[in-house]
LUMFI-740074 format. One line per field, with one value per residue (C-alpha): residue number from 1; residue in three letters; x, y, z. Coordinates in steps of 0.001 Angstrom, whole numbers, plus 524288, in hexadecimal, padded with zeros to 5 digits. Each point is the difference from the previous one (the first is absolute). Example, Ala and Ser with C-alpha at 12.3 -4.5 7.8 and 13.67 -1.06 7.14 Angstrom:
// residues 2
logu [1_2]
bamar [ALA_SER]
c1 [8300C_8055A]
c2 [7EE6C_80D70]
c3 [81E78_7FD6C]
This chain:
// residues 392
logu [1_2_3_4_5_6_7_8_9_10_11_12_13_14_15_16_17_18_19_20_21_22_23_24_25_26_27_28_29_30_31_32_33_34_35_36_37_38_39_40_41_42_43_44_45_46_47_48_49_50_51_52_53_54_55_56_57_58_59_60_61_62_63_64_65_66_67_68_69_70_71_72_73_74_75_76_77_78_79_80_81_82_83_84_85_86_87_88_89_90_91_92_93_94_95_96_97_98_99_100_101_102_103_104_105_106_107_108_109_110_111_112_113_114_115_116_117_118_119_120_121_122_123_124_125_126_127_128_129_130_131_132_133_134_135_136_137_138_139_140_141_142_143_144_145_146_147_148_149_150_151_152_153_154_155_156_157_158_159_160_161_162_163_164_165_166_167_168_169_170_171_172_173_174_175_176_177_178_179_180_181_182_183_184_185_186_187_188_189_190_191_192_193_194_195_196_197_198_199_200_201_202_203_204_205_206_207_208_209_210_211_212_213_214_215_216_217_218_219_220_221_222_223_224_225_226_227_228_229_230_231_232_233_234_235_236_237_238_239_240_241_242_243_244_245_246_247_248_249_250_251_252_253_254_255_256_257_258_259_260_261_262_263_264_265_266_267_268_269_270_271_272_273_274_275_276_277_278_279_280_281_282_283_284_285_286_287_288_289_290_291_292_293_294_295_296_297_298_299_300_301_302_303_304_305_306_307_308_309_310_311_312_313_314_315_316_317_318_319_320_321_322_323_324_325_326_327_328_329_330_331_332_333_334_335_336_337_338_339_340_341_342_343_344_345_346_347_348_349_350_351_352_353_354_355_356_357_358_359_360_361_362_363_364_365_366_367_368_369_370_371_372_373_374_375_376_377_378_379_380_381_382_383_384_385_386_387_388_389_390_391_392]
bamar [UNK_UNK_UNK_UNK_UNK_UNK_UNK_UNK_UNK_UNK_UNK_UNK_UNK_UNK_UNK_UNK_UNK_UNK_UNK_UNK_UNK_UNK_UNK_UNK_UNK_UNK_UNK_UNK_UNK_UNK_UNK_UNK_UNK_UNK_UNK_UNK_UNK_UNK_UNK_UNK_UNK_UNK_UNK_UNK_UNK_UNK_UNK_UNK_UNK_UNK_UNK_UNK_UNK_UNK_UNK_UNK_UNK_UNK_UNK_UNK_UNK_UNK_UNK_UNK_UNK_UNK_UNK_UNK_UNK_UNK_UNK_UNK_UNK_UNK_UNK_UNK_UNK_UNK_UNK_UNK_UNK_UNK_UNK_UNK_UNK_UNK_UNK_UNK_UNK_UNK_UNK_UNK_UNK_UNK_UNK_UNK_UNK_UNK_UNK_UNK_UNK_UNK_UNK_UNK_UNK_UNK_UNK_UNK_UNK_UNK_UNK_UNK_UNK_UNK_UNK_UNK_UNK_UNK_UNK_UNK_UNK_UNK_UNK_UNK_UNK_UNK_UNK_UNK_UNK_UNK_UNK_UNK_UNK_UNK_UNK_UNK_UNK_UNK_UNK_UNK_UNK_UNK_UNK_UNK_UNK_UNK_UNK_UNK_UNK_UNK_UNK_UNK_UNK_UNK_UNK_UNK_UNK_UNK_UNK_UNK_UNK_UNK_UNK_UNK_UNK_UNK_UNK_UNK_UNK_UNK_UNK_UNK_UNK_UNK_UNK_UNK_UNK_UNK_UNK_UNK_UNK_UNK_UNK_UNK_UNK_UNK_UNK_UNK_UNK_UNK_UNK_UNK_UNK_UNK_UNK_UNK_UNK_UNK_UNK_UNK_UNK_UNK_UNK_UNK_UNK_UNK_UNK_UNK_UNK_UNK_UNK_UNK_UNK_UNK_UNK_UNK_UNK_UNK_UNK_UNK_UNK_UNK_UNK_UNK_UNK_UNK_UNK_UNK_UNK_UNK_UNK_UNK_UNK_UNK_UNK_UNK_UNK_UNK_UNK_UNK_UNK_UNK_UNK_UNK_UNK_UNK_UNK_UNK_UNK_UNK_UNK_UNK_UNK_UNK_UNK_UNK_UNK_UNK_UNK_UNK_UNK_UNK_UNK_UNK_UNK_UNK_UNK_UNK_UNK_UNK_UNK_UNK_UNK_UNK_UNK_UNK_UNK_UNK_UNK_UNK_UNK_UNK_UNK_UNK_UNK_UNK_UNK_UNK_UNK_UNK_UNK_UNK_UNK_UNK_UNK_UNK_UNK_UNK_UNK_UNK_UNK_UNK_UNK_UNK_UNK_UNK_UNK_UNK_UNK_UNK_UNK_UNK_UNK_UNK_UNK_UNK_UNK_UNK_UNK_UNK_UNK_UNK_UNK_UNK_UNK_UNK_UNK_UNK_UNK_UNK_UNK_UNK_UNK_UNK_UNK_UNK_UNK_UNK_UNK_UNK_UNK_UNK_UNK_UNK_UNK_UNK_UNK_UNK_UNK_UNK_UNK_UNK_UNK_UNK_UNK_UNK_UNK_UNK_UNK_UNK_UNK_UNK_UNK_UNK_UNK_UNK_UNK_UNK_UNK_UNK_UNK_UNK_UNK_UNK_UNK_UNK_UNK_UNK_UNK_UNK_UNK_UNK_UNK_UNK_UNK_UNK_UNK_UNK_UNK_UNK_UNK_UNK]
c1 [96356_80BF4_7FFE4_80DE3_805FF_7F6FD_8006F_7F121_7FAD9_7F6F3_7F90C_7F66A_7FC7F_7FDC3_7F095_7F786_7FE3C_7F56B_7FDD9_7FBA1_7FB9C_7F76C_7F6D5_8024B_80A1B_8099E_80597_80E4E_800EF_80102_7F28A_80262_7F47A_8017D_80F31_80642_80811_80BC5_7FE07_8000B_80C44_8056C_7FC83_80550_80B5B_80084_7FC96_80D59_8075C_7F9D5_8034A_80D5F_8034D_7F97D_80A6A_80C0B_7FB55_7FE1C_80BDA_80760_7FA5A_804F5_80D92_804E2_80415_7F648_800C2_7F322_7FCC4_801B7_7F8E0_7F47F_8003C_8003D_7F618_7F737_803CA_7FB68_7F2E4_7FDD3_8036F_7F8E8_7F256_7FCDA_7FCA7_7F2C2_7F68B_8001C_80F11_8012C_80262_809FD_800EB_80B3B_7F565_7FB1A_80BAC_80D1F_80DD0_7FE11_7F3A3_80685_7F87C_7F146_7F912_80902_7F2FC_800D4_7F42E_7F7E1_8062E_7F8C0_7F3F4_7FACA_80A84_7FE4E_80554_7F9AC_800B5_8017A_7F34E_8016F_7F2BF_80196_80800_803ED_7F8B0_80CB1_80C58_80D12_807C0_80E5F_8086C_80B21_803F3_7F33D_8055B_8046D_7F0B9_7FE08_7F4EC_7F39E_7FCA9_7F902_8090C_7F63C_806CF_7FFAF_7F179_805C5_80377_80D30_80587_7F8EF_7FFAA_7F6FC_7F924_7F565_80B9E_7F7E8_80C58_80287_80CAE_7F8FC_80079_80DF9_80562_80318_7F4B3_80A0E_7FC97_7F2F5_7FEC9_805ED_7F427_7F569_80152_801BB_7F2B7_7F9FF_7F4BE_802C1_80E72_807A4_7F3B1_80325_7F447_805E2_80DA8_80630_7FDBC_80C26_806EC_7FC83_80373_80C4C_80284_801D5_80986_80C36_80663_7F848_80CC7_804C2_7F5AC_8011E_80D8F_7FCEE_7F2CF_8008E_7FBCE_7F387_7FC91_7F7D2_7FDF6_7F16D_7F638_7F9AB_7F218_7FFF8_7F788_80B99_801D2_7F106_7FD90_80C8F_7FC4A_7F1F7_7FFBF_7FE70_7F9A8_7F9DB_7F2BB_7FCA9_7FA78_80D97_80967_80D12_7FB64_80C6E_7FCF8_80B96_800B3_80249_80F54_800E4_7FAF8_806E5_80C57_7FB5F_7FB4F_80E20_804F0_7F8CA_8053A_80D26_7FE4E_7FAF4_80E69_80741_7FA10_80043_80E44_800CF_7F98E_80949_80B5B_809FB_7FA8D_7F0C6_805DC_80D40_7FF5A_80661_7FAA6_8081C_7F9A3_806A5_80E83_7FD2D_7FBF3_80CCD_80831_80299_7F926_7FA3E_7F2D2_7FFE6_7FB08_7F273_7FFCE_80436_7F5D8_7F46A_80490_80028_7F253_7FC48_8047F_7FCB0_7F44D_7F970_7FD12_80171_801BC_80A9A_7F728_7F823_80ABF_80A7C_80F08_805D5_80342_8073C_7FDB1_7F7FD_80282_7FD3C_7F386_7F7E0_7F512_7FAEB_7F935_7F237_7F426_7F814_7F49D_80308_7F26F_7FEF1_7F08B_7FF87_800BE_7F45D_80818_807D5_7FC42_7FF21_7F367_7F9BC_80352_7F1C8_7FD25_80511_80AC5_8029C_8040E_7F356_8094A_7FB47_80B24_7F7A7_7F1C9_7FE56_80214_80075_7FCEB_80D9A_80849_80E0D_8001A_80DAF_80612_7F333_7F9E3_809F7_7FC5B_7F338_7FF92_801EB_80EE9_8017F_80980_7FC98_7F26C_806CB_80173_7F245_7FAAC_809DD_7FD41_7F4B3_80E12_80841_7F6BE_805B5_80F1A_80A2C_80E1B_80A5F_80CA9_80DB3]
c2 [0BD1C_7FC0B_7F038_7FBA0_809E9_7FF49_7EF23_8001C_80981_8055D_7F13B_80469_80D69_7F970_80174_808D9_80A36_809C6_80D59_80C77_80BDC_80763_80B78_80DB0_80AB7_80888_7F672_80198_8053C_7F5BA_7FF7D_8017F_7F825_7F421_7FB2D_7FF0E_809D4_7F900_7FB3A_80FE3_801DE_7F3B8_80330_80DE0_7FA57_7F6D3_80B81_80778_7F39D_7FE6D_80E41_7FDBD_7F24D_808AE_80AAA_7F6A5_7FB6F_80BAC_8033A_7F484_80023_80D48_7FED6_7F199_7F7E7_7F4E3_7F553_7FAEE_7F726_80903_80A3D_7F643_7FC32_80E1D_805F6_7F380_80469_80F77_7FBDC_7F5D2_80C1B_80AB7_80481_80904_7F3C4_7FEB3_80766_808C0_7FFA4_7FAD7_7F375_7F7AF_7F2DA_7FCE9_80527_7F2A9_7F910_8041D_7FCB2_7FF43_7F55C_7F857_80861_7FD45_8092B_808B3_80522_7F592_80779_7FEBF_7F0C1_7FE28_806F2_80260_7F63F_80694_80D68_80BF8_80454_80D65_80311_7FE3F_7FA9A_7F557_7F2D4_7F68A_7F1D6_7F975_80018_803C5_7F62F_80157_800A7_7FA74_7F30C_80153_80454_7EFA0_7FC1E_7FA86_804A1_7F8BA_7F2D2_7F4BC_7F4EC_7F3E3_7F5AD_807C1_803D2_80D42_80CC0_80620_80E3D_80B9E_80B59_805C8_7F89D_7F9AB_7FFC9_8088C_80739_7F42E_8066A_7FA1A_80D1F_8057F_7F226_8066F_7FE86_808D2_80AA1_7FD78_80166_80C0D_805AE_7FBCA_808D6_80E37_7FD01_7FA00_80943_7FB7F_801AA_80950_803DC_804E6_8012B_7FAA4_7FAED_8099D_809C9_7F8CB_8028C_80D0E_803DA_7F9B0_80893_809D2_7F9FF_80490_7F354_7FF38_802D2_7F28D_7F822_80595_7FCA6_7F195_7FF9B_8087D_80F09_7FAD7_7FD41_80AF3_8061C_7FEF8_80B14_80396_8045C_80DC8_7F9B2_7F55E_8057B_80164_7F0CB_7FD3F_80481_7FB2B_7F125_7F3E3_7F7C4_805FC_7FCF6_7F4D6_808E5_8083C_7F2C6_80A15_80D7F_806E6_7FFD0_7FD57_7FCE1_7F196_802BC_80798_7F6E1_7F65D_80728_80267_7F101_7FD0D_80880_7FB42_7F211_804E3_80727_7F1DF_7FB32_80814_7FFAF_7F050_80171_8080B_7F5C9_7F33D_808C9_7FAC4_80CC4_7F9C0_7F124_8001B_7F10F_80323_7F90A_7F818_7F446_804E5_80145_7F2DF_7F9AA_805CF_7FBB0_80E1A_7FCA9_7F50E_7FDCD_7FF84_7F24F_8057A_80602_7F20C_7FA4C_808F9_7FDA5_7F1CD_8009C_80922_7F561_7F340_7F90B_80449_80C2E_7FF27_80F9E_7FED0_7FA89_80DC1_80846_7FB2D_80156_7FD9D_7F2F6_7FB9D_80DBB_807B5_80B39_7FDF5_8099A_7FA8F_7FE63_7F7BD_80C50_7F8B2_804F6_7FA59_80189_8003D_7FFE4_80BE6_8089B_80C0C_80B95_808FB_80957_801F9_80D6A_7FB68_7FA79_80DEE_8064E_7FAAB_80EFE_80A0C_808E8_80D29_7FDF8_7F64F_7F228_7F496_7F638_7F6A9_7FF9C_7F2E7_8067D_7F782_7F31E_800E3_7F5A9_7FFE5_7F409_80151_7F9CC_7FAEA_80D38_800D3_7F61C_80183_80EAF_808D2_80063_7F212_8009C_7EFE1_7FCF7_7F017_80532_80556_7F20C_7FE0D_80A8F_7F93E_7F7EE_80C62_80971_8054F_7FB27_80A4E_8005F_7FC2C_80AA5_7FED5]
c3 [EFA01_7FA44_80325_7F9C2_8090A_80D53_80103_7FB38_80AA0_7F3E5_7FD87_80B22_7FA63_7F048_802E8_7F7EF_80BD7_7FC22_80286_7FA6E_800D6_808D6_7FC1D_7FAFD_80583_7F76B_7F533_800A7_80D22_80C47_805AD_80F41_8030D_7F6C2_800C3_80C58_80866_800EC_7F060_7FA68_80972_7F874_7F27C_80225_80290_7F4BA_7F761_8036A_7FCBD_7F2F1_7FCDB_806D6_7F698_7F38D_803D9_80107_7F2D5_7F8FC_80344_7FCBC_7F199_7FE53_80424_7FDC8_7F3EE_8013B_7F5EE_7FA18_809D1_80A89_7F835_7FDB4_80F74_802CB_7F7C6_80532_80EFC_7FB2F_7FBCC_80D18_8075E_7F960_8071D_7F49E_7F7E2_809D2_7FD0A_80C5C_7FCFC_80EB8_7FE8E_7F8A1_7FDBE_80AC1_80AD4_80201_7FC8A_80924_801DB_80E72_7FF08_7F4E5_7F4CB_806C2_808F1_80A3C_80708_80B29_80623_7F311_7FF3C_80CED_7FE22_7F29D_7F823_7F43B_7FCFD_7FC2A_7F06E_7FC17_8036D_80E20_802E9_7F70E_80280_7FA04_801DC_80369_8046F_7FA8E_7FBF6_80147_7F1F3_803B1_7F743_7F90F_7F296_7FFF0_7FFC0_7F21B_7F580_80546_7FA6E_80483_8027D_7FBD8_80727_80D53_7FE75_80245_7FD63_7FFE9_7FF34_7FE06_80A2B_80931_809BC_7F6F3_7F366_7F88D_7FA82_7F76B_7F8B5_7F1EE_7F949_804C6_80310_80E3E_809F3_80955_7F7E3_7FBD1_80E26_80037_7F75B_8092F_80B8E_7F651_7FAD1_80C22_804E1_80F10_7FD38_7F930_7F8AF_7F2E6_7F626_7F396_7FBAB_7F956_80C76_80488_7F444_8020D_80BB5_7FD38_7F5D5_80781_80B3A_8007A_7FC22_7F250_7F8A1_805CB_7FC75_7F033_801C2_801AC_7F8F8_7F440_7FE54_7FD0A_80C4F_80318_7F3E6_801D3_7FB9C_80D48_80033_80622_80CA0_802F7_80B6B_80543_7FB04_8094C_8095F_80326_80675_7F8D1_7FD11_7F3E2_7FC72_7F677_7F5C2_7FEAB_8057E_7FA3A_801FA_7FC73_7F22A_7F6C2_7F0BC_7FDDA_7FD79_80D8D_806EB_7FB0B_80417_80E0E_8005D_7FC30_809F3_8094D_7FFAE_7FD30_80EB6_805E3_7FABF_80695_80CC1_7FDFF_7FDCD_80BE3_8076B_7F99F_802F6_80B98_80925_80049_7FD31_807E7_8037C_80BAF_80AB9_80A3D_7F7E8_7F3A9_80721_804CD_7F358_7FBFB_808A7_80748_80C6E_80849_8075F_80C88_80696_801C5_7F2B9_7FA17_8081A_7FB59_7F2D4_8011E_804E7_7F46F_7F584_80903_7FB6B_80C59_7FB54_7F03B_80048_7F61B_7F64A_7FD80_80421_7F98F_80520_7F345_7F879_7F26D_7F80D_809C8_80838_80FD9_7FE26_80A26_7F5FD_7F543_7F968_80296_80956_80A5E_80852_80DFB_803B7_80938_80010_7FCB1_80B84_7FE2F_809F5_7F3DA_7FC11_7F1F1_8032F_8045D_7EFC4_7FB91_7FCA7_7F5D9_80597_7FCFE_7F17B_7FDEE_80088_809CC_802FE_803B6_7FA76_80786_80E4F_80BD0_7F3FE_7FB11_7FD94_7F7FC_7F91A_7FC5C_7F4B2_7FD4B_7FF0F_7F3E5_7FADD_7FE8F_7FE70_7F29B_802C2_7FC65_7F2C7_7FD9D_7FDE9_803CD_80ED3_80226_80228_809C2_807C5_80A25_803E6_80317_80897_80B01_7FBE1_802F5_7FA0E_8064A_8033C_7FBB1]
């Protein structure tokens, strides 16, 4: 949820909510008896306005004179849009991330049941919830702030896209769900790159990136390694086998694809600041007396809300957020149905080895897990379990 634009109506929902997955049924189809009736009327319905926005912006990179940031923006709002870029090409990146919710979930049957979403295998879900993208691309590269005793930026809910290697966590974000086995489920990097390759909007992207873009030697099984679900197996961690100097390309291409759809997500359409808070702050509009109440209750020392979610000061944009996590202290929910993936689906993955034992430790889990870029941070990471970051 967008909190700069709904007055903090998301603070309540910044809690690592788990779900998942329930056993086997047909992998890219809906399985009738594991999501909701009234969810696979939803998503239906959210699947014909994906394919209506990817329409509308075909069509507007064909026929208008774009400059190069609206080119960039564009290309960035093709990919976020495009469900062929899953590996069951039936889900894109924009499925749990909508306009209409503030770019989080739109399935406000699967928001009140499962809380995650499905991936593009159906039967799998994701272990948490969608955040929304709004104002996120103004979360800084992660760092720990030593006089705080805290850390700062990063995104997802335990930071683990730090932004260290692209100096954007926005779109280091934007590489975990492609290659996420419970979310859009590709096997191996450069399956994005080529699938891409064969979108009808390629020629745009080797307009901005260089004709070198996908000039990659395919192996003649691409298409067969695309297509079968991640994750891929420890012994093979990249089985679409490239030379060193195609993969290199593809690796490039890769990142170069998490730009755009991070500039897609800075740009004024995701990030409008255009709340009644903004007009006010700008002198286009007034509170009303209970609004200028609430608000005086929000900064009062009563409440100290304005100290974590920060409404601007000398230098700072009124985010709502001081880019740090916390624990909020709530137990888990074994009614989750993350907690029922303890065995192998279909394809042989388990979400959750640990079952009904579970428990996300958050930023913590980062910490002290192989993800960890800073060897420093590991002996910290007893302090952080169970933190979640807070939303823009």
């Amino acid at each position: 949820m967008k909190t700069h634009d709904a007055w903090l109506a998301g603070a309540g929902v910044i809690v690592l909510l788990t779900a998942a997955t329930l056993p086997r049924s047909g992998a890219g189809d809906i399985p009738s008896d594991r999501i909701p009736a009234a969810a696979r009327k939803e998503i239906r319905s959210v699947e014909l306005e994906i394919d209506r926005i990817e329409a509308e912006s075909l069509n507007r990179a064909r026929s208008a004179t774009l400059d190069r940031f609206q080119q960039i923006t564009l290309l960035g709002k093709l990919i976020f849009y495009d469900k062929d870029l899953s590996v069951m090409r039936n889900e894109s990146c924009s499925f749990c991330h909508m306009p209409e919710a503030g770019f989080s979930g739109p399935v406000s049957a699967l928001n009140q049941s499962t809380v995650a979403y499905p991936g593009s295998i159906r039967t799998r879900f994701s272990g948490r919830n969608p955040q929304s993208h709004t104002y996120a691309s103004f979360s800084p590269v992660l760092h720990y702030n030593s006089e705080q005793g805290d850390f700062v930026g990063g995104q997802f809910w335990d930071m683990r896209a730090t932004g260290l290697r692209l100096d954007s966590p926005l779109a280091e974000q934007a590489q975990g769900p492609p290659l996420d086995p419970v979310e859009m489920g590709l096997i191996d990097p450069a399956c994005m790159v080529y699938r891409m390759s064969q979108q009808p909007y390629r020629s745009m992207a080797e307009k901005l990136w260089g004709a070198q873009a996908f000039a990659v030697q395919w192996p003649p099984n691409a298409k067969e390694v695309c297509d079968r679900p991640g994750p891929a197996s420890n012994a093979d961690p990249l089985p679409l086998h490239l030379g060193a100097v195609d993969r290199g390309i593809a690796q490039t291409t890769f990142d170069r694809i998490a730009e755009a759809i991070a500039a897609f997500e800075g740009s004024p359409e995701v990030s409008p600041f255009s709340s009644k808070y903004d007009y006010v702050i700008a002198g286009k509009e007034q509170f009303t007396s209970e609004e200028k109440a609430g608000y005086e209750l929000f900064r009062s020392k009563a409440t100290h809300c304005n100290e974590c979610h920060r409404d601007g000061g000398p230098g700072e944009e009124p985010l709502f957020t001081d880019f740090t996590a916390s624990n909020l202290g709530l137990p888990p929910n074994p009614a989750l149905p993350f907690y029922k993936e303890g065995t192998p689906d279909e394809f042989g993955y388990t979400p959750n080895p640990a079952g009904l034992k579970f428990l996300d430790h958050g930023v913590g889990g980062f910490l002290g897990g192989p993800q960890n870029p800073n060897r420093e941070w590991a002996a910290m990471a007893k302090s952080f379990l169970g933190n979640t970051k807070r939303l823009p």
